[in-house]
C-alpha positions as CSV (number, residue, x, y, z in Angstrom):
1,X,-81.8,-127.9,-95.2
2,X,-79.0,-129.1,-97.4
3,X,-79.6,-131.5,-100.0
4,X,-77.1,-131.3,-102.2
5,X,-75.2,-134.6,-103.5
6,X,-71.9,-133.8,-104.7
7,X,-69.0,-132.3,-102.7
8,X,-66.3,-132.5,-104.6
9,X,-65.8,-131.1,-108.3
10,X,-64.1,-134.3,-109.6
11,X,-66.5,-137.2,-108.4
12,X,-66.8,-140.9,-109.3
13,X,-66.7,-143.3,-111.1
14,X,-70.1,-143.8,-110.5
15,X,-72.8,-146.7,-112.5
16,X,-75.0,-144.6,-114.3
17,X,-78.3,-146.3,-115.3
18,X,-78.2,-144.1,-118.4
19,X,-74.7,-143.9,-119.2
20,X,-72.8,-146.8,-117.7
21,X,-69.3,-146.1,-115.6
22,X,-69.2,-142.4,-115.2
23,X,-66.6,-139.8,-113.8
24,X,-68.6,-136.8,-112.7
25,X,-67.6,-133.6,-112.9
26,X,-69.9,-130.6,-111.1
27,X,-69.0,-127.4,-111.9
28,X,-71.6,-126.4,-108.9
29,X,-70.2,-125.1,-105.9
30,X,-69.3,-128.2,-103.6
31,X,-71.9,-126.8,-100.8
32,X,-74.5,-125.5,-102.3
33,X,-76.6,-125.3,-105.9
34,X,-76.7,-123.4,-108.5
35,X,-79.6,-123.8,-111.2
36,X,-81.9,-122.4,-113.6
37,X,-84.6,-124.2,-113.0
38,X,-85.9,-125.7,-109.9
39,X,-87.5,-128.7,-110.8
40,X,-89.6,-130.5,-108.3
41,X,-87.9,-134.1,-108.9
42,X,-84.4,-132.7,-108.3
43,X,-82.6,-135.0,-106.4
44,X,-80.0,-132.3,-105.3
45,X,-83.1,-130.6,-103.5
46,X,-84.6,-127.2,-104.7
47,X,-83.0,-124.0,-104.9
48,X,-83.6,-122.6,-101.8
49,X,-81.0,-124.4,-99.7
50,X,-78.4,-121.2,-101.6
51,X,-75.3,-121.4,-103.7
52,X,-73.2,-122.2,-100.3
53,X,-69.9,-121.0,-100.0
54,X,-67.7,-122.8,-101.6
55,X,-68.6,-120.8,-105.0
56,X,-68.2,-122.5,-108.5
57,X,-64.9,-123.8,-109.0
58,X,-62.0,-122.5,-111.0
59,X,-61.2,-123.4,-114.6
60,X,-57.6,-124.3,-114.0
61,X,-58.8,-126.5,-110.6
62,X,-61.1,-128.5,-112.5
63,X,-58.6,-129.2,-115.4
64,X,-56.3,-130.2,-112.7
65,X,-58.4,-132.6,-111.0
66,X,-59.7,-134.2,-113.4
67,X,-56.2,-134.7,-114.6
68,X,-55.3,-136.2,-111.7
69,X,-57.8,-138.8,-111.4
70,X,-57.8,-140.0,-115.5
71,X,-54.1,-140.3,-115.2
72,X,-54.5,-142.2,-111.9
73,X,-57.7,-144.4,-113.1
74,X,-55.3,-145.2,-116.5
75,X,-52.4,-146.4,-114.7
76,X,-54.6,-148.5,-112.7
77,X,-56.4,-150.4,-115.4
78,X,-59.9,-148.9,-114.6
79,X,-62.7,-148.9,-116.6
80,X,-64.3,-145.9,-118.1
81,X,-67.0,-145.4,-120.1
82,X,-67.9,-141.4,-120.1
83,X,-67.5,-138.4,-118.5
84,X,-70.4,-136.9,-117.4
85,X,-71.4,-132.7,-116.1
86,X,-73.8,-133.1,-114.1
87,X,-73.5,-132.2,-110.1
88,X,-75.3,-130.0,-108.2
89,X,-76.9,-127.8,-111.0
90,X,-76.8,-126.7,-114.3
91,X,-73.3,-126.9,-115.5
92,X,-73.9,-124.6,-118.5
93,X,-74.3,-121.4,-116.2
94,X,-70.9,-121.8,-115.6
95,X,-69.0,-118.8,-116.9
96,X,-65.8,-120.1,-118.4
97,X,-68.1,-123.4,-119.4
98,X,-66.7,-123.1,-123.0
99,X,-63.0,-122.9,-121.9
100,X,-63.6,-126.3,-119.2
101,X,-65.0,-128.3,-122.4
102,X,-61.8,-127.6,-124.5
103,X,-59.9,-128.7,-121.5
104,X,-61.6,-131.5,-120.5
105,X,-62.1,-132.9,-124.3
106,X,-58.1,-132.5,-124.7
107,X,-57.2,-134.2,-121.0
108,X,-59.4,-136.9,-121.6
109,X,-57.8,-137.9,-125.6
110,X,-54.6,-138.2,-123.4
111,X,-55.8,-141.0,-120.9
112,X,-59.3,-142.4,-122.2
113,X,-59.3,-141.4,-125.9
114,X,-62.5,-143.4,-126.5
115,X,-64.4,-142.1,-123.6
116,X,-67.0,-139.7,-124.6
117,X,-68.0,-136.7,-122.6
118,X,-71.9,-136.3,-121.5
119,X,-73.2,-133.0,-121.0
120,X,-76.6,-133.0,-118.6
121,X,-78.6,-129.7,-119.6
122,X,-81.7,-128.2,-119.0
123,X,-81.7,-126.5,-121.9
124,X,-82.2,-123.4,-120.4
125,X,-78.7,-121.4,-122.2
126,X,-79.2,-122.9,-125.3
127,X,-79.8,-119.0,-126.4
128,X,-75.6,-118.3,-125.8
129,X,-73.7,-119.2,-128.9
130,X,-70.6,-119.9,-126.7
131,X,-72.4,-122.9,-124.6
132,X,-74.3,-124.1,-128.2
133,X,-70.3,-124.1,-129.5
134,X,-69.1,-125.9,-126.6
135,X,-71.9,-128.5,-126.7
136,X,-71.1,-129.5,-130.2
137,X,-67.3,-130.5,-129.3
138,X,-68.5,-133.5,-126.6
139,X,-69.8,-137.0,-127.7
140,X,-73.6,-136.8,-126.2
141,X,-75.5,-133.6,-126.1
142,X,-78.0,-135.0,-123.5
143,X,-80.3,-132.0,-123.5
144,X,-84.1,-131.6,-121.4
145,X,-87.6,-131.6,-122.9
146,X,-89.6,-132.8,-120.0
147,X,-93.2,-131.5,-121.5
148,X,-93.9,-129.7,-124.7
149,X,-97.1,-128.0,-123.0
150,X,-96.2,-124.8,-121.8
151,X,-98.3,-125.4,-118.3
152,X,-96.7,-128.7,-117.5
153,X,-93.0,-127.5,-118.3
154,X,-93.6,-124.8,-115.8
155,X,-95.2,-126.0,-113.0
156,X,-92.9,-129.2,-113.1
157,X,-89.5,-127.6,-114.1
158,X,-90.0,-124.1,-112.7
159,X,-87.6,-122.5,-114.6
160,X,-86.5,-119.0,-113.5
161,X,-86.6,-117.0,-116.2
162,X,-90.2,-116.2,-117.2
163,X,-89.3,-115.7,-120.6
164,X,-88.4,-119.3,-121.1
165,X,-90.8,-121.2,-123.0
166,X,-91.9,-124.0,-124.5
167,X,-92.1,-122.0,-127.5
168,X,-88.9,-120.2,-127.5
169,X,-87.2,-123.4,-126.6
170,X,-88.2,-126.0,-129.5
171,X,-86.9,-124.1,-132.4
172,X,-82.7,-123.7,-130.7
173,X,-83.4,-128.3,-130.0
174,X,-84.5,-128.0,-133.7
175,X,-81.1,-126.4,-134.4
176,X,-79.3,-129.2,-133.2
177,X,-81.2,-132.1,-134.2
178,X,-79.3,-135.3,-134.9
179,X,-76.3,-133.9,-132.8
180,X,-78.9,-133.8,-130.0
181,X,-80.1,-136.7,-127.2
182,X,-83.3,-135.7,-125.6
183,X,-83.9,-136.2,-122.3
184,X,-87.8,-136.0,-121.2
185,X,-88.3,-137.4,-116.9
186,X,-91.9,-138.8,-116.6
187,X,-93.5,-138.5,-113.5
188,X,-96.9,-138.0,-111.6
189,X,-98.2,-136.1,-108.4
190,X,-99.2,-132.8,-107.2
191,X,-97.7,-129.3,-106.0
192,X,-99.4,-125.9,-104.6
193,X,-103.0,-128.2,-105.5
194,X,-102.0,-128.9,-108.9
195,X,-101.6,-131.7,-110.7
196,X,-99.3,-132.8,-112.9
197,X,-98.6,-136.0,-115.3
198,X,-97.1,-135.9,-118.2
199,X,-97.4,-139.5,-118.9
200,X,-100.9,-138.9,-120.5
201,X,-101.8,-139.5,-124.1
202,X,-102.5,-135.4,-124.7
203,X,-98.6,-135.1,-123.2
204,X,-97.2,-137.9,-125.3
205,X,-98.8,-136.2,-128.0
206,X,-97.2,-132.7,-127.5
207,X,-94.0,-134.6,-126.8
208,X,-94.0,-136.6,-130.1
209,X,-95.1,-133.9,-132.2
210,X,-92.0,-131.4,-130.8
211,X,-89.6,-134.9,-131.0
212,X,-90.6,-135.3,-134.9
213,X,-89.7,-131.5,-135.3
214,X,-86.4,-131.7,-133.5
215,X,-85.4,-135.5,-134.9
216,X,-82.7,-135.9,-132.4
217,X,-80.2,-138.8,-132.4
218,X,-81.9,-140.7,-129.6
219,X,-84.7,-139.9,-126.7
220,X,-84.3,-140.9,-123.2
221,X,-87.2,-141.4,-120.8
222,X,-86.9,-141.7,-117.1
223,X,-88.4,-141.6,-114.0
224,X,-88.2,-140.6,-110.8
225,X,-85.6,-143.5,-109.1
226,X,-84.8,-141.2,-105.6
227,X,-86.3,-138.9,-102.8
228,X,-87.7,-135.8,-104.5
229,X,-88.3,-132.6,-102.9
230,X,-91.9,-132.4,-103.8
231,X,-92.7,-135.5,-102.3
232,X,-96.2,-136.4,-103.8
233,X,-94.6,-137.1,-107.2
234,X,-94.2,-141.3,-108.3
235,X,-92.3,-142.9,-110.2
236,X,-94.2,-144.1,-113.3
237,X,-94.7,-147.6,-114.0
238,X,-91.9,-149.6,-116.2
239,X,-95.0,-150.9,-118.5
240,X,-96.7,-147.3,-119.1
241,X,-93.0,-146.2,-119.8
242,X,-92.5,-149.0,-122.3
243,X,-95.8,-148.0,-123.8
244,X,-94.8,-144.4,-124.7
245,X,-91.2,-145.2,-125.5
246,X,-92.7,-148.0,-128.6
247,X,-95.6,-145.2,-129.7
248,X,-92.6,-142.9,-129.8
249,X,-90.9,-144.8,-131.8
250,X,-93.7,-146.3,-134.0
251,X,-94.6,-142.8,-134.7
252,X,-91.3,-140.9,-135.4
253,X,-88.8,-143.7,-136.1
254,X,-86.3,-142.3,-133.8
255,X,-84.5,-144.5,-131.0
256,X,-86.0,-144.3,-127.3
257,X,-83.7,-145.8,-124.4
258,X,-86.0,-146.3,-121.1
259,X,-84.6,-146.4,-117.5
260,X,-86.9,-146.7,-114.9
């Protein structure tokens, strides 16, 4: 079954809980996803529902879009406050990825020259050079850290590359550091008879000891706010968030932002 959320390339504005008014841009095929990892809280649905058929859109077609809809949201007065990649995937597989964020950085200082571009990532490319270069021209490098034990990130982020790892990951946050947000989804439930939460006190201790290595900009938590497709996870409580965000921040001295 289909699950994906976004059909168009250009999509938006939207009120992001994280971000504020956002312009979406999906560099996913329009009908299908296309990931690197298949996390079980993905609200577009796992992998298994196939790339579709649309296939990822063109360079040129989504400077061209989203030309059209800054240059008609200027001339009507609308309000702005970032443009996000996000959609139906991971927009960093995308191969021309560098070449979109050149475009998109120089289309938006023509309408909305104080709008800052957003990046969602899983983190999972961070190893090209050419998506590490293109994440370091936009505003907000908002980039994934869900659990910082090895067992947790892969049972609930199931990335498909077995040579990802906790391990391998850390050190290429570490290189970006205060250019970096990190983005880390609490949750709680099972899948395949195992059970997962990394809203305990031995996962806020992995996760505060690889946060003090990286010392990013800011840290986001969240939790689970739609349908997921593994169905037994829950949404943390807004008082057991607020309790890990302030030991996060008592212990590292870097900024946490909750939504949930």
């Amino acid at each position: 079954m289909q699950t994906v959320l976004f059909h168009q390339t250009i999509f938006g504005p939207i009120h992001s809980r994280r971000l504020g008014t956002s312009l979406g841009v999906n560099l996913s095929p329009n009908d299908g996803k296309v990931c690197s990892f298949d996390c079980l809280y993905c609200e577009a649905g796992y992998n298994a529902q196939g790339p579709g058929t649309t296939g990822l859109p063109a360079r040129a077609e989504v400077g061209r879009l989203l030309e059209e809809k800054l240059s008609a949201m200027a001339a009507a007065g609308d309000r702005l406050d970032v443009i996000t990649f996000s959609g139906n995937g991971e927009p960093t597989l995308h191969p021309d990825f560098e070449g979109i964020i050149d475009d998109v950085v120089k289309i938006r200082d023509r309408y909305f020259p104080h709008v800052k571009i957003s990046v969602l990532c899983n983190s999972t490319r961070l190893s090209d050079e050419s998506v590490c270069r293109a994440l370091r021209r936009v505003d907000n490098n908002i980039l994934k850290l869900d659990s910082a034990v090895e067992s947790t990130m892969r049972l609930l982020d199931r990335p498909n590359d077995p040579a990802f790892t906790v391990d391998a990951l850390i050190p290429r946050l570490v290189a970006f550091g205060a250019s970096a947000i990190i983005q880390t989804m609490i949750t709680r439930g099972s899948h395949d008879g195992h059970r997962i939460d990394n809203s305990t006190d031995a996962e806020v201790d992995a996760l505060i000891e690889a946060y003090r290595r990286i010392n990013p900009a800011s840290i986001m938590l969240y939790t689970i706010d739609r349908p997921t497709p593994e169905r037994s996870l829950q949404r943390v409580p807004r008082e057991r968030l607020d309790a890990i965000a302030a030991r996060i921040k008592k212990e590292t001295g870097i900024k946490v932002c909750v939504a949930g």
